[in-house]
C-alpha positions, 0 to 999 in steps of 0.5 A: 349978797355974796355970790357963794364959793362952789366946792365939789368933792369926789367920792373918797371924801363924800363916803367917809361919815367923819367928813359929814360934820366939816361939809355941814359947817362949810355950808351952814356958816361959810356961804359955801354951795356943794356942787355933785355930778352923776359920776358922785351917785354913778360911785354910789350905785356901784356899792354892793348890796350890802352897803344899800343903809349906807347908801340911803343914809349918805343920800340923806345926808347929801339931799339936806346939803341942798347941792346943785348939779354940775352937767353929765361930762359928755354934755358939758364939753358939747355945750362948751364947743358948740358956744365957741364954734357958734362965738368964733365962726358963725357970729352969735354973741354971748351964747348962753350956757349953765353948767348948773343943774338944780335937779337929778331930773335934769341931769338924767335928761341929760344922761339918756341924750337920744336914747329910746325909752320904755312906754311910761318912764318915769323920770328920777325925781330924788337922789335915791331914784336916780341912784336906782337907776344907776345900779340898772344900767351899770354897763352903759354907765360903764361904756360911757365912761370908756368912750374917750379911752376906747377912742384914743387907744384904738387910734394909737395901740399901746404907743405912748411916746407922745410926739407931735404928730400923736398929741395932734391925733389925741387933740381930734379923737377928743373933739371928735367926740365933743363936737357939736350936731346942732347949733344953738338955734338947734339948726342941725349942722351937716357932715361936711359942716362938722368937718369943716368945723373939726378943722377950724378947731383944731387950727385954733386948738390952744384957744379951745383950751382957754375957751373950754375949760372942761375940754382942755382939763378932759385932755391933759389928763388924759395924756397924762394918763396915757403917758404914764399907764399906757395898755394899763389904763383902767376905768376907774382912772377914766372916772377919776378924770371925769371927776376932775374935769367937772370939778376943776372946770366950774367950782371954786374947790376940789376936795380929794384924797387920792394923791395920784390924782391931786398930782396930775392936777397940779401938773395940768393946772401949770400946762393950763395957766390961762384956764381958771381952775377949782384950787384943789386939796387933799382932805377938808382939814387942808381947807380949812387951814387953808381958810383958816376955819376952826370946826 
């Protein structure tokens, strides 16, 4: 049978109803699997209240679409440092990895990592519940998104000449951030192991690159970012990455109309020539003409 072609579609063309027959057709009739991530239903909870019936009615319509889950960013790019570290510098073989979810449950164990929860928590077993959740946590949701831009910001200020010496300090804060506390055999990895670890990644940085397609992807736009927008960098273009990064990294397609944003993808898929990347398009009827499909 024919593996399937992933497609993952940001929120600006997931949103527009008169998508909805084109997204049917590719799945129904082309073996195309749709791909969503938190930040799809994180961008569906921020909707006022107001838009609650059009909420539940793409929710609807995404549910009978079957998706599965690409990983909560944050997670995907831990999973990809800890298989290189444990491949490269400890002798595991062929650590084992699934970008993939099949269930919101397992993508919100995910999103609480180590967080204290109440007695009796009931874990999302829909879309819809988890997009509940999402509209009760907008604020961490928020600072999750920010963490990587606080990073870097409160290492460089507002200076965006991105020298050497800077794009090195960039390189650490970002696997910093990434960098794994436990192994694959959950031996748990001690603050001089870590540091020993930090320092044998950034040695072997271009190599993280072709390793670790999420990471390198998270980088180069973030230092476009950063080149282009300096102290006016705002936390919508910080989710914009993070819809990049998960899309680009794991699917065969990228679907997005926000053109600033295609731009700077072009831009990093040439900085990153050994990386295998989603091809992206800026609306379903590029696609289609692309693979000359008539709906």
């Amino acid at each position: 049978m024919m593996q399937k072609r992933t497609i993952y579609l940001d929120a600006n063309i997931i949103s527009y109803r008169r998508n909805w027959m084109q997204i049917e057709e590719l799945i129904s009739n082309h073996n195309f699997e749709l791909i969503l991530s938190l930040w799809n239903l994180y961008e569906l909870s921020k909707k006022p209240h107001s838009y609650q019936s059009q909420i539940v009615e793409t929710i609807h319509f995404l549910e009978k679409q079957n998706p599965r889950f690409v990983s909560e960013h944050g997670h995907l790019g831990r999973t990809e440092l800890t298989k290189y570290i444990a491949e490269n510098f400890l002798g595991y073989e062929d650590v084992k990895s699934n970008q993939f979810l099949n269930t919101v449950t397992e993508l919100e164990i995910q999103l609480i990592g180590g967080r204290d929860l109440p007695k009796g928590y009931v874990y999302p077993k829909s879309m819809f519940d988890l997009v509940t959740i999402l509209q009760s946590s907008i604020g961490y949701i928020e600072a999750i998104t920010c963490k990587n831009q606080s990073i870097i910001q409160s290492t460089i200020g507002h200076d965006i000449k991105l020298n050497q010496d800077l794009v090195a300090v960039i390189n650490k804060s970002f696997l910093m951030t990434y960098l794994p506390y436990y192994l694959p055999d959950n031996e748990k990895l001690s603050k001089v192991s870590r540091k020993v670890f930090l320092e044998l990644c950034l040695s072997k940085i271009n190599d993280i690159f072709d390793y670790c397609p999420s990471i390198a992807i998270d980088l180069e736009l973030f230092k476009l970012l950063y080149k282009n927008k300096a102290a006016k960098v705002k936390q919508s273009d910080t989710v914009d990455i993070i819809h990049a990064k998960t899309g680009l990294a794991y699917c065969n397609f990228f679907v997005s109309n926000d053109g600033h944003l295609l731009n700077n993808i072009k831009i990093v898929k040439k900085r990153l020539p050994n990386v295998e990347t989603a091809e992206p398009f800026r609306s379903l009827d590029d696609l289609f003409n692309h693979l000359n499909i008539i709906c």
